[in-house]
C-alpha positions as CSV (number, residue, x, y, z in Angstrom):
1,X,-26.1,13.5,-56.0
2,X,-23.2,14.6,-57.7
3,X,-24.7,14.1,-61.6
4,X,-27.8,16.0,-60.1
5,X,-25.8,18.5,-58.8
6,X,-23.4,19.0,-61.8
7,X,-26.8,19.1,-64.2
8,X,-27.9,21.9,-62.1
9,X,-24.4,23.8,-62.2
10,X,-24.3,23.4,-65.6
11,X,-28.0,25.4,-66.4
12,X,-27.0,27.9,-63.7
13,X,-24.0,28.7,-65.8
14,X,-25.8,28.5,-69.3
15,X,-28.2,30.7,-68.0
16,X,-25.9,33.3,-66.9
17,X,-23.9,33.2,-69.7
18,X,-26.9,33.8,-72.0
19,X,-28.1,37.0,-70.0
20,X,-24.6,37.9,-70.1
21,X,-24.2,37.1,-74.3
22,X,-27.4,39.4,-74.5
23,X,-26.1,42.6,-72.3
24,X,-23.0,42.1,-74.6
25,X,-25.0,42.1,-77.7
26,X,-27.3,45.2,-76.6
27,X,-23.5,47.1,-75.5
28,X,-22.0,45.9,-78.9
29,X,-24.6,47.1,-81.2
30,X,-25.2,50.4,-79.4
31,X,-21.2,51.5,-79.5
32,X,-21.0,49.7,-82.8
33,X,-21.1,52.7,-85.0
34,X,-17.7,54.3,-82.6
35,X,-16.0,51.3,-82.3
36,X,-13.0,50.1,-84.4
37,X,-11.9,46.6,-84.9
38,X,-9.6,47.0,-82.1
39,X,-12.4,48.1,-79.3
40,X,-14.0,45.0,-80.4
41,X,-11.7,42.9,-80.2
42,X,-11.0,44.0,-76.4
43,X,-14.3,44.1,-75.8
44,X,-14.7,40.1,-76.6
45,X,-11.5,39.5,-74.5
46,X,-13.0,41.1,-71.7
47,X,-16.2,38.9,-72.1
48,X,-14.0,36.3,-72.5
49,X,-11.7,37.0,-69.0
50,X,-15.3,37.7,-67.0
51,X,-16.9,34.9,-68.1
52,X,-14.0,32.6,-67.0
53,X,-13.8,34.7,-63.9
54,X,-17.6,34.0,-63.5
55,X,-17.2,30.2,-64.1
56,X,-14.1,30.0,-61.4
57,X,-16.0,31.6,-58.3
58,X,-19.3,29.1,-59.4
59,X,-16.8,26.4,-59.2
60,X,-15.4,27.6,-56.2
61,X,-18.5,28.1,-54.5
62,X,-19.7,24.9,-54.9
63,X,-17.2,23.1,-53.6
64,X,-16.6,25.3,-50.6
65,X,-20.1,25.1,-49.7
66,X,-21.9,22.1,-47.4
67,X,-23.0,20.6,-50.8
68,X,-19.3,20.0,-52.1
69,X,-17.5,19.2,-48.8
70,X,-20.8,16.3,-49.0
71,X,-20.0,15.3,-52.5
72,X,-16.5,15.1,-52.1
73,X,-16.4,12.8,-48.8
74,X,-19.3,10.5,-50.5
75,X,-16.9,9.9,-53.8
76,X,-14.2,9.0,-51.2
77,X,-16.1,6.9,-49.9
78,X,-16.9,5.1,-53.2
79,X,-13.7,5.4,-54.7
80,X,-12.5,3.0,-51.5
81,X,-15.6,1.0,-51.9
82,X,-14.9,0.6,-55.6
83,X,-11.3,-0.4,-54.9
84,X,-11.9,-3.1,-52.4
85,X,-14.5,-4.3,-54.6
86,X,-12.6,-4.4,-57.7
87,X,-9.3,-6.0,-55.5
88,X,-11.4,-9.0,-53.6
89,X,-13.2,-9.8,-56.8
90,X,-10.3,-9.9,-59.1
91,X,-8.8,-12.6,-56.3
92,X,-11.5,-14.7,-56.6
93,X,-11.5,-15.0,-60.0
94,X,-7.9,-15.9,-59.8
95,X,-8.5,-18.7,-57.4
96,X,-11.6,-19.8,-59.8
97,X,-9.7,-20.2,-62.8
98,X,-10.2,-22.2,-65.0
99,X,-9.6,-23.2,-68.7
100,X,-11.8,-25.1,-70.5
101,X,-11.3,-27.5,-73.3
102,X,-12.1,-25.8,-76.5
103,X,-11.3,-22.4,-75.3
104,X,-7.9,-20.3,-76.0
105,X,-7.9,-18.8,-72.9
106,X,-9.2,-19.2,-69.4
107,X,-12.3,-18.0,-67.8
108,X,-9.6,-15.6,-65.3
109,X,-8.8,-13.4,-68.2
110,X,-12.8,-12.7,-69.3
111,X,-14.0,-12.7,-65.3
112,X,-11.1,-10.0,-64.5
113,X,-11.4,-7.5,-67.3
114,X,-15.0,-7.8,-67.2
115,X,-14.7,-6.7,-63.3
116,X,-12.2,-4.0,-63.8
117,X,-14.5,-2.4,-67.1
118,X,-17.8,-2.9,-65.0
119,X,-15.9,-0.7,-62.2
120,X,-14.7,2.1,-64.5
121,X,-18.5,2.3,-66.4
122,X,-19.8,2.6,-62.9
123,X,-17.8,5.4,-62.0
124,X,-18.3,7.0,-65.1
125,X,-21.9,7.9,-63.9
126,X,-20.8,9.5,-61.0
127,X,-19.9,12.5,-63.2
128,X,-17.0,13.6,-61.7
129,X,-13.9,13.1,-63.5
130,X,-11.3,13.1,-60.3
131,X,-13.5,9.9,-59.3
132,X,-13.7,8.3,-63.0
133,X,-9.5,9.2,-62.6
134,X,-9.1,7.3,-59.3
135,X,-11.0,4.5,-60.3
136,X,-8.9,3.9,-63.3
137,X,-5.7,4.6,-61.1
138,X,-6.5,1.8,-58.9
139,X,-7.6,-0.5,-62.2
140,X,-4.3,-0.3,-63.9
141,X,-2.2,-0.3,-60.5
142,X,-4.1,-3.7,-60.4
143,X,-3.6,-4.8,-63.2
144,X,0.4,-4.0,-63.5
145,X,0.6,-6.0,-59.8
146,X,-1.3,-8.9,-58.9
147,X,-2.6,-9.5,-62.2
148,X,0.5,-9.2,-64.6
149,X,2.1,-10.9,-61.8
150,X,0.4,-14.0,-61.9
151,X,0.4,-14.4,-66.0
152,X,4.1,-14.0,-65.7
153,X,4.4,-16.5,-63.2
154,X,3.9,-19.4,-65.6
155,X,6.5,-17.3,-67.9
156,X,8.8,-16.7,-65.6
157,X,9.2,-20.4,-64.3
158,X,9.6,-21.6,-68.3
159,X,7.2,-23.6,-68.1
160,X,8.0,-26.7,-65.8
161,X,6.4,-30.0,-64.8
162,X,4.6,-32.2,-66.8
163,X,1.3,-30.3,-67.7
164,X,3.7,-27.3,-69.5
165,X,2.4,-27.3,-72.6
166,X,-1.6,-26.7,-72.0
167,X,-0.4,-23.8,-69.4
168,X,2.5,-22.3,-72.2
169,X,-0.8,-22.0,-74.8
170,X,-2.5,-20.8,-71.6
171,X,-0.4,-18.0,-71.1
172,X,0.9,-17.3,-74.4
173,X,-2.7,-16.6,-74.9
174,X,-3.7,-14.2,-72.4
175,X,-0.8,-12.3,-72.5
176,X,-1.9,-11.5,-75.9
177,X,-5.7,-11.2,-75.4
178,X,-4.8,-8.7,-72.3
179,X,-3.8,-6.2,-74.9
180,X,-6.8,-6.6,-76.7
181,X,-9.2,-6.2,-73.6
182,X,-6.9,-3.3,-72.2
183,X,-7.7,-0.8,-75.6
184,X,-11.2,-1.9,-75.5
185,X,-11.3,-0.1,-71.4
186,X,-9.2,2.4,-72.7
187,X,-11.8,3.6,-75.2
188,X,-14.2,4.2,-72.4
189,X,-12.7,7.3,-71.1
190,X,-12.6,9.4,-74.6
191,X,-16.4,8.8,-74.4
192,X,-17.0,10.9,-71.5
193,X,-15.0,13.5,-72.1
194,X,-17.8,15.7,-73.9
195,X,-19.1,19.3,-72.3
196,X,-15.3,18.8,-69.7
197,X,-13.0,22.0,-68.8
198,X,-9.7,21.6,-70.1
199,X,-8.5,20.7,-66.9
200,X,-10.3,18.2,-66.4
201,X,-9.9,16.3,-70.2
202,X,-6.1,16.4,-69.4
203,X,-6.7,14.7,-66.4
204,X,-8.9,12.5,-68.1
205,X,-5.8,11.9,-70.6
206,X,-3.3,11.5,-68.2
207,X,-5.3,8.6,-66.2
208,X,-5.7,7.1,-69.9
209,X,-2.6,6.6,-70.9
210,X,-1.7,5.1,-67.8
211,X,-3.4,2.3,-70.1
212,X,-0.8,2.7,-73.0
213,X,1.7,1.9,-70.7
214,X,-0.2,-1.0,-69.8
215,X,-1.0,-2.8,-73.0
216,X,3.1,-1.9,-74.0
217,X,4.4,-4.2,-70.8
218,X,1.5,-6.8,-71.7
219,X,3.1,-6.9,-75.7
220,X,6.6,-7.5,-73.8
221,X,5.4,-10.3,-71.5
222,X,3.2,-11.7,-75.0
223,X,6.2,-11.7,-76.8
224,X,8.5,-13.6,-74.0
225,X,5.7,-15.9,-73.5
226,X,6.0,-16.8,-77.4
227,X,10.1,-17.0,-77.0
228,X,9.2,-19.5,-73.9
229,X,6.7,-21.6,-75.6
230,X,9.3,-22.1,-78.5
231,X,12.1,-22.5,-76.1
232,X,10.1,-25.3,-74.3
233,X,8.5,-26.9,-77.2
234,X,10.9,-26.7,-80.5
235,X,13.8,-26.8,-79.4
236,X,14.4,-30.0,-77.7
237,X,12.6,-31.5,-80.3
238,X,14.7,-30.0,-83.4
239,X,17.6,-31.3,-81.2
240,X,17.0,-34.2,-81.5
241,X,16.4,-34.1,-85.4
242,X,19.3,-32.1,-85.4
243,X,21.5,-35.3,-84.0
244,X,20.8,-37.1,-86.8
245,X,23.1,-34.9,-88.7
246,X,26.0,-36.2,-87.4
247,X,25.2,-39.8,-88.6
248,X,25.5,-38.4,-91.7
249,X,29.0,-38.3,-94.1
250,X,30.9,-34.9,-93.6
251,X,32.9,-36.4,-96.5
252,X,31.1,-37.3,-99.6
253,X,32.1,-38.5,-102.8
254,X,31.2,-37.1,-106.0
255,X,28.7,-39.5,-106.7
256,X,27.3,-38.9,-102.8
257,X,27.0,-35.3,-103.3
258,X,24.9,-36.1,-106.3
259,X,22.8,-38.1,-104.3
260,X,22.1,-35.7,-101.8
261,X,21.1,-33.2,-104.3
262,X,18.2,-35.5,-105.9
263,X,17.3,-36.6,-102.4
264,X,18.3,-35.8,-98.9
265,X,17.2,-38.1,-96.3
266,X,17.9,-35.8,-93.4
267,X,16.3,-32.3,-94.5
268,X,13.5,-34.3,-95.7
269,X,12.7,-35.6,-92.3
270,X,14.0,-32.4,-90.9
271,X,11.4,-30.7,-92.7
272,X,8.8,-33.2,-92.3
273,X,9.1,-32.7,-88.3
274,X,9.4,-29.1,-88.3
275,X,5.8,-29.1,-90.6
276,X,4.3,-31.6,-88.2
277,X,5.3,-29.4,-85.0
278,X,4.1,-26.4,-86.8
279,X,1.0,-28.1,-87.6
280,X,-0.1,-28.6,-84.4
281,X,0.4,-25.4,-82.9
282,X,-2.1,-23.9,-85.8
283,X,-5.5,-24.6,-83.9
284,X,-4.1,-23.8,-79.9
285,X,-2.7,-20.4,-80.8
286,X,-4.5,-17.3,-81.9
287,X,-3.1,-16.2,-85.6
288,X,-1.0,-13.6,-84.1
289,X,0.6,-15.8,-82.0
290,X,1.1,-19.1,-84.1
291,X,2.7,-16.3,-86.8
292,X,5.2,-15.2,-84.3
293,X,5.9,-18.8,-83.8
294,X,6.5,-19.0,-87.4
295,X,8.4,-16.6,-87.8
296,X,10.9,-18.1,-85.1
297,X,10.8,-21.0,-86.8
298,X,11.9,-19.2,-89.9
299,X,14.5,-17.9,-88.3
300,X,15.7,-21.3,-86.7
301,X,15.9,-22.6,-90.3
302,X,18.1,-20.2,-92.1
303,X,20.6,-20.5,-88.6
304,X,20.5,-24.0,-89.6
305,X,21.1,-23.7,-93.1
306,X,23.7,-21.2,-92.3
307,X,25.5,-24.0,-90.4
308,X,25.2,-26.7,-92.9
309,X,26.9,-24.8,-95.6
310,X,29.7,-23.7,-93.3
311,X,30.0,-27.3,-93.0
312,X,30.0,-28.4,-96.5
313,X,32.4,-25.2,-97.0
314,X,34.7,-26.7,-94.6
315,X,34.6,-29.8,-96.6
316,X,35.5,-28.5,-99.8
């Protein structure tokens, strides 16, 4: 009712404004030959100021009329329809996740974005933009609570229990593909903002970047997902490479330090683990991911050659 209704509004107004564009033509030529550039000029402000005056009492109205009051307490109705909806379904695909085998992510991530997009589409053909608004309101309010909340969960806790790694991949993961899916709904509303007053395209802005926000605190919990992961996985791991060090003579001889320069036992096996740890990240993390991972890594390895020649200064 309310497309129908708008579709009508709008011909009643392009109708009006072309009898109107025509009486301004027939003035405009007639007074043409007295006028200056100036009386023209205010004479096209003044179309300007009645035709905005013209459009403001349609508007008004409409929605003061039977019709609007109708409209208006039907898109409520929706809007709370549409919420409950998008809230009981993106429970139960919570408590259906799962992950399986040769995928990077679970089937929650797909199930709930695909819910929250096929909510915001479907309000998109109601025509009205303080519905499309609301709709997205209660997507991203969604999102940033019981959704964020439960990817961070696994975050939060570092990973525990014996079954950390699949569920660090897991998360590490979704946190990044949520990013992804969250510009993809984002570009949904620019699409509809054709043939809109300016009022309502900054609305339809404002509830937009609402998503911005979104996909920034997503990249933070990505990125401390990552930090987690390498926290969880590496590090014990190089520790214990790392021990081997100490096995090793702090004070060489000549002829030692000669040896260690044509072959070092310990960097070569520190290396060699490092490569095989890296190596089997490569195919459970998406390219983004494993080259954040690397880059950690990189970092962990000039720290650690910092260190070493500290100690071979020391030993000089």
């Amino acid at each position: 009712m309310h497309t129908r209704t708008e579709l009508y509004w709008r011909y009643l107004k392009r109708r009006l404004n072309d009898a109107n564009a025509k009486t301004f033509e027939q003035q405009k030529e007639s007074e043409s030959e007295n006028m200056t550039e100036e009386d023209v000029h205010r004479l096209e402000s003044t179309r300007e100021k009645q035709k905005r005056e013209r459009d403001g009492k349609l508007n008004d109205l409409v929605l003061r009329s039977t019709l609007g009051t109708r409209m208006q307490e039907l898109l409520g109705r929706y809007v709370l329809m549409e919420q409950y909806y998008m809230k009981e379904s993106v429970a139960k695909a919570m408590t259906m996740d799962l992950k399986e085998t040769d995928s990077l992510t679970s089937s929650m991530l797909d199930d709930v974005f695909f819910i929250v997009r096929k909510c915001v589409r479907r309000s998109l053909s109601s025509s009205s933009v303080d519905c499309v608004c609301a709709v997205l309101n209660n997507g991203v309010t969604l999102l940033e609570t019981d959704f964020l909340k439960y990817i961070y969960a696994g975050i939060k806790a570092g990973y525990p229990g014996a079954g950390w790694t699949a569920e660090a991949y897991q998360t590490a993961q979704t946190a990044y593909n949520v990013i992804q899916h969250g510009k993809t709904v984002a570009d949904a509303g620019p699409e509809k903002q054709k043939e809109l007053s300016e009022v309502e395209k900054g609305k339809l802005e404002n509830a937009v970047s609402q998503l911005d926000d979104l996909v920034r605190k997503f990249d933070s919990s990505a990125n401390v997902g990552v930090d987690k992961l390498c926290a969880a996985a590496f590090r014990p791991k190089l520790k214990s490479s790392m021990e081997l060090y100490l096995n090793v003579s702090h004070t060489p001889s000549d002829s030692e330090f000669a040896d260690f320069e044509a072959d070092d036992p310990f960097m070569e096996n520190f290396i060699a683990t490092l490569d095989r740890h890296l190596a089997s990240f490569e195919p459970l993390l998406i390219s983004v991911n494993y080259t954040v991972n690397f880059l950690f890594k990189k970092c962990l390895g000039m720290e650690v050659k910092v260190i070493l020649y500290e100690n071979r200064e020391n030993v000089i």
